[in-house]
N, C-alpha and C positions, 0 to 999 in steps of 0.2 A: 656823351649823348644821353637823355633822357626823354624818355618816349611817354607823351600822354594817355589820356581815350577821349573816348567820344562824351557830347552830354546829353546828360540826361539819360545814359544807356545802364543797364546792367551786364558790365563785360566779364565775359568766366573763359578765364585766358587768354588769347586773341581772336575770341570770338564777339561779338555783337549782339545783343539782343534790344530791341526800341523796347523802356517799360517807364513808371512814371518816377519822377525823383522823390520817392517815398521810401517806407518800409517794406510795401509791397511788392518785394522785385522776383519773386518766386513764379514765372509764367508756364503755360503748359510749353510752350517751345521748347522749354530747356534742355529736356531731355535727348532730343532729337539734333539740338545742337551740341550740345557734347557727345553725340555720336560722331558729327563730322568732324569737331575737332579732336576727340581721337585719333582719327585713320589718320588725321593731319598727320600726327607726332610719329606714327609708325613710319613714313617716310624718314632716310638719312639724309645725313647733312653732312657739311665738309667742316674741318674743324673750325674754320673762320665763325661758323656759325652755331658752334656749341656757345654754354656759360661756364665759367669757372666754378663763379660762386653765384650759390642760389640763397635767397629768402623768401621763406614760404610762412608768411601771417594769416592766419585762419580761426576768427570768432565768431563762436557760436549763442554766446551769452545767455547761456544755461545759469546760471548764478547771475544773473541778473533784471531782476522784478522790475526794473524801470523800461526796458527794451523787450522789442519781438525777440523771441529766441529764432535763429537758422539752423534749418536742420541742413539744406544744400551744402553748409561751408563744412560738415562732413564728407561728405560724399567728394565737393572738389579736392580739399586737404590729398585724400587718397588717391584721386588722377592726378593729382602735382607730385605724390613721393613716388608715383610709378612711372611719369613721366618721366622725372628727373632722374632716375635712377636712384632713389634712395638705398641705403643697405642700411638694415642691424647692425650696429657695432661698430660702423664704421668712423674712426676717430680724426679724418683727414680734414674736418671741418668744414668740408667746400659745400655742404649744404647746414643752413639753418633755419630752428623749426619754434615757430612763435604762434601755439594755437592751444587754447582755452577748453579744451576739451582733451581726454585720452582717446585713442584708435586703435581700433587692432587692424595689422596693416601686413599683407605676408608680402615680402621682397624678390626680387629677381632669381634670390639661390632657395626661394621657398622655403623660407624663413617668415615664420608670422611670430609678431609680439606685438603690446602693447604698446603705442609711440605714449609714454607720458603726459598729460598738460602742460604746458610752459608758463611762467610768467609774463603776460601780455601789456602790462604797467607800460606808460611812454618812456619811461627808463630803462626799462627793462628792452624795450624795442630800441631807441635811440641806440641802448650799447651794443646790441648785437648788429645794426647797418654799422654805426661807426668802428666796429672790430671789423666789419669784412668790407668796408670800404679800404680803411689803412694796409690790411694786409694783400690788397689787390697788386697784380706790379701790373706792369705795363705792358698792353695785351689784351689783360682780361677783360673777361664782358661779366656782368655782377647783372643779376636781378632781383628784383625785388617785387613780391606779391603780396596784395591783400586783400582777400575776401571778407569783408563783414560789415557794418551798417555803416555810412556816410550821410554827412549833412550838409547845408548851407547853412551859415550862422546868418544872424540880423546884422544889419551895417551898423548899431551900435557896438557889438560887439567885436566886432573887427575893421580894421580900415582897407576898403577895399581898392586897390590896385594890383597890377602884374606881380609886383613883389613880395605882397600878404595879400593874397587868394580869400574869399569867405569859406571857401569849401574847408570843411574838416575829415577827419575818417573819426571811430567812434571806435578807442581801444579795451582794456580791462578795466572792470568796473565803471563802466559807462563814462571815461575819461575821454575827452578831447584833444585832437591833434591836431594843428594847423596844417597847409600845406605848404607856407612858409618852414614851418620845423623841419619838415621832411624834405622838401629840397636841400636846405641848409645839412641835412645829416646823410643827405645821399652823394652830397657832391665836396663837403669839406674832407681838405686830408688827401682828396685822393691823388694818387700818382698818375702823371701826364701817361696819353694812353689807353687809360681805363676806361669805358665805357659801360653805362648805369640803364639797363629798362626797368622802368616803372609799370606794374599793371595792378588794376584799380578793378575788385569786381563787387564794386559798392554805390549805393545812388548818391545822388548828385557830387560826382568826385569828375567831373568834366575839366578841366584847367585846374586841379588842384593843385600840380606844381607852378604855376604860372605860366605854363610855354602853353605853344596854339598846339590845335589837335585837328583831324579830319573827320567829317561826319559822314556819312554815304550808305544807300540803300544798294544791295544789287537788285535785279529785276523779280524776286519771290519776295527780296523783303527783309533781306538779312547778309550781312556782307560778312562773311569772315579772311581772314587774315590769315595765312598759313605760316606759321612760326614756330618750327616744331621745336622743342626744347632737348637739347641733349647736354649733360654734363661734360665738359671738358677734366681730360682724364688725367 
């Protein structure tokens, strides 16, 4: 299973925000929305609805003059390793960390250190789904996140149908991903059983893997989704 969003939205987790398919996606709402999907995540869950394995992509494109730099895809980066349960030091693999910037980030046993920069290259990304898709067995639920700028390409540039999507995400060094790529590297390999969410909190990333998505307002204007994330232990 692979799970889309919405278009045209700027999503920061499974929450919702309506904003325009630009660079623009920084709104005053936001804040206030990451309040409520916080409490979300303080809520338990039962183990069917932890993830094993997590991937958390976060660019801010500091180093790079051709694009808006984000400063939010800090700030999420740090509700995604606190949500998920990140630890220092922890060598079990079951979280991976793909963002373009260092953090200082203090952890559950209050522990603060610097999380490094990562390499963000599509190789670089490509191998870290494709290692934690293969090593998924049968069971686990794998997710995959990415906060950072997305686009539609022109139809010469890509042929557009269900199967190659125009939508792209925009990784290190201002390089292009298809959404073709990224279906094909979230779902090859893996073991019967597995299941894959995809979350996208990038503009115009609406059907970027191909599949349908759901659009909807609640009555203030903003629907969020309660899907709290806990790491399977």
């Amino acid at each position: 299973m692979i799970t889309s969003n919405t278009p045209s939205t700027s999503e920061s987790l499974f929450g919702q925000v309506s904003g325009p398919p630009s660079f623009g996606r920084y709104i005053s709402r936001r804040l206030s929305i990451f309040k409520r999907i916080s409490s979300s995540f303080s809520k338990t869950t039962s183990e069917t609805d932890s993830f094993s394995h997590i991937i958390i992509g976060s660019l801010s494109y500091d180093g790079t003059t051709a694009l808006p730099r984000l400063r939010g895809t800090k700030y999420d980066c740090c509700l995604m390793l606190k949500r998920s349960g990140y630890l220092h030091g922890d060598t079990s693999g079951g979280i991976t960390l793909l963002n373009d910037f260092p953090v200082s980030f203090e952890d559950a046993n209050g522990v603060e250190k610097v999380v490094p920069k990562a390499d963000t290259s599509p190789k670089a990304i490509e191998s870290a789904i494709r290692k934690t898709i293969l090593k998924a067995t049968a069971g686990s639920r794998v997710l995959f996140y990415f906060g950072g700028h997305g686009e539609e390409m022109q139809k010469h540039r890509f042929s557009l149908s269900a199967e190659n999507p125009p939508q792209v995400i925009i990784v290190g060094n201002g390089e292009r991903v298809s959404g073709s790529k990224l279906r094909s590297w979230l779902i090859t390999g893996a073991n019967p059983g597995v299941s894959v969410t995809a979350v996208f909190d990038a503009c115009s990333s609406a059907g970027i893997l191909g599949l349908s998505y759901q659009y909807e307002y609640c009555s203030k204007g903003i629907q969020i989704e309660k899907s709290p994330i806990k790491r399977r232990q």
